[in-house]
C-alpha positions in Angstrom: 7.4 -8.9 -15.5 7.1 -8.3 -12.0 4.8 -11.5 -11.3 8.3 -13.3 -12.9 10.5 -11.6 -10.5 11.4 -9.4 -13.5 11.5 -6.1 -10.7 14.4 -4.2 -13.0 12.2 -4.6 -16.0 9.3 -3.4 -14.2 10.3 -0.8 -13.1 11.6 0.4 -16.8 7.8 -0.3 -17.8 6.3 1.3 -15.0 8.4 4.3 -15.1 7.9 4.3 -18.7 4.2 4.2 -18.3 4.7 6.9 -15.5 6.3 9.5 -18.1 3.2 8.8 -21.2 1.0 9.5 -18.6 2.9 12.5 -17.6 3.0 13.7 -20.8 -0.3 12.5 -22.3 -2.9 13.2 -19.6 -1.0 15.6 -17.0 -4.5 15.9 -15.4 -4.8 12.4 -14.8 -3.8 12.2 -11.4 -4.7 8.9 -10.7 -2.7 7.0 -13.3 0.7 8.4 -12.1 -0.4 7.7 -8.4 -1.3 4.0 -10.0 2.5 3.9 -11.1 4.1 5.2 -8.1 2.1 3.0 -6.1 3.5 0.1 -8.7 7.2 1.5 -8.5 7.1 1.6 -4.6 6.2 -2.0 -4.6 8.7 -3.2 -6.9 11.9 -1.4 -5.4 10.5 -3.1 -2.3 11.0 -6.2 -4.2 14.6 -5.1 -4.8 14.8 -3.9 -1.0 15.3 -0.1 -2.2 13.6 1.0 0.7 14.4 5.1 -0.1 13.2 4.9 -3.5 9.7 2.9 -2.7 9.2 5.6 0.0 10.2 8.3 -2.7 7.5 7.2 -4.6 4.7 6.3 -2.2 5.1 10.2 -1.1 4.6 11.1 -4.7 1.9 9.0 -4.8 0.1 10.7 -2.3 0.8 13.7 -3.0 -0.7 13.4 -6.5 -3.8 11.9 -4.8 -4.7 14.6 -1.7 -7.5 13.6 0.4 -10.0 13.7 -2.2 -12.9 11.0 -1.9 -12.6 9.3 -5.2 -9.3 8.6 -4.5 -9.9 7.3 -1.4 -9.6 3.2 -2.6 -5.9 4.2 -4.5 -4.9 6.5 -1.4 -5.5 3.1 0.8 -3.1 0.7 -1.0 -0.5 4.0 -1.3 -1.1 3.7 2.5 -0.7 -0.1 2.9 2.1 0.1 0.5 4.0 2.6 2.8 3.2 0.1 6.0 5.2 -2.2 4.4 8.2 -0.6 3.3 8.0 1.0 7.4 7.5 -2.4 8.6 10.9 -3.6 6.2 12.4 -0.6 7.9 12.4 -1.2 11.3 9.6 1.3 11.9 6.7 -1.1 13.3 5.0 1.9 14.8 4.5 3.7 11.8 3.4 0.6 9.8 0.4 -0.1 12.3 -0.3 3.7 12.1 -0.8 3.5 8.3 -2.4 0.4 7.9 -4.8 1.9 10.5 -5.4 5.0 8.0 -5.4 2.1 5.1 -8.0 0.5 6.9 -10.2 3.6 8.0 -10.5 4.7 4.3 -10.9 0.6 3.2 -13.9 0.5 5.6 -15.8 3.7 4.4 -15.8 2.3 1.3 -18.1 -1.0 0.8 -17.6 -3.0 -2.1 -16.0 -6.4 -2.6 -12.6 -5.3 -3.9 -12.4 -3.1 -0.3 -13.7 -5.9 2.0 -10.8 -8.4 0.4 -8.4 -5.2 0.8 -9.4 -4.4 4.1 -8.7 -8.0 5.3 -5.1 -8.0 4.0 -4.6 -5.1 5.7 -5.7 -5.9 9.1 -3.9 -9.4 8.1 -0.6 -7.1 8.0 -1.0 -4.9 11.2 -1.3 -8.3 12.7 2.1 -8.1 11.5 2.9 -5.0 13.0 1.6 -6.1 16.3 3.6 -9.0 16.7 6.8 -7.0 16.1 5.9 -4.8 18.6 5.6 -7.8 21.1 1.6 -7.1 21.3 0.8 -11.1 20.8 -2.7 -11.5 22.9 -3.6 -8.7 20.5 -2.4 -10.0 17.4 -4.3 -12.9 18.2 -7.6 -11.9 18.7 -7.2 -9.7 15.2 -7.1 -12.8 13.7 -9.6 -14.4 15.7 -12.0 -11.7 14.5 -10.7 -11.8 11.2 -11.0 -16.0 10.9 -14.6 -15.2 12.7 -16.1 -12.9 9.8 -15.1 -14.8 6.9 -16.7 -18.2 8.5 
């Protein structure tokens, strides 16, 4: 639904897949932090900027700081940098990819390296907001420079 542009449906599934999992497995933690992380992204999609931020908190929150959450905590994290980055808040959106990116790079695997490129990709982003363009461009530099 959502790859459709479907966002009002999705969220009725993912909300609806938020509540079973609720009410099914109220110890599985990282399911509903799956879900919020899913709802966050598609009230972005509908520029609901209070409502993804509701959720990426409950997200979170759900999560802790516990290591094996560490990879969900991340995209909760890269997922907030974009709805600050929407929001005017450049700042913050660098400071969470940053924390994104910290958590991406203690992990190794192949899923995280792929992951911690898009998120360097979108403090890029950040950067050039916040008129930093010499170091925007050597980001990418480094970043065109590791994958060759």
């Amino acid at each position: 639904m959502y790859d459709s542009g479907r966002f009002t449906d999705a969220i009725a599934a993912w909300t609806q897949a938020l509540t079973l999992a609720q009410r099914q497995k109220p110890n599985n933690l990282t399911q509903q932090a799956i879900a919020h992380n899913y709802l966050a992204i598609a009230h972005q999609a509908l520029s609901q900027w209070d409502l993804a931020e509701v959720h990426i908190q409950q997200g979170l929150t759900l999560l802790g700081n516990t290591q094996h959450s560490a990879f969900l905590t991340a995209q909760l994290l890269n997922t907030q940098g974009s709805n600050q980055l929407q929001t005017g808040n450049a700042i913050a959106a660098l400071d969470s990819w940053q924390a994104a990116h910290d958590l991406y790079q203690r992990l190794d695997s192949a899923d995280e390296k792929v992951a911690l490129i898009r998120v360097r990709i979108n403090q890029v982003q950040a950067l050039r907001v916040l008129g930093f363009y010499r170091r925007a461009q050597t980001t990418l530099d480094t970043i065109r420079n590791e994958l060759d």
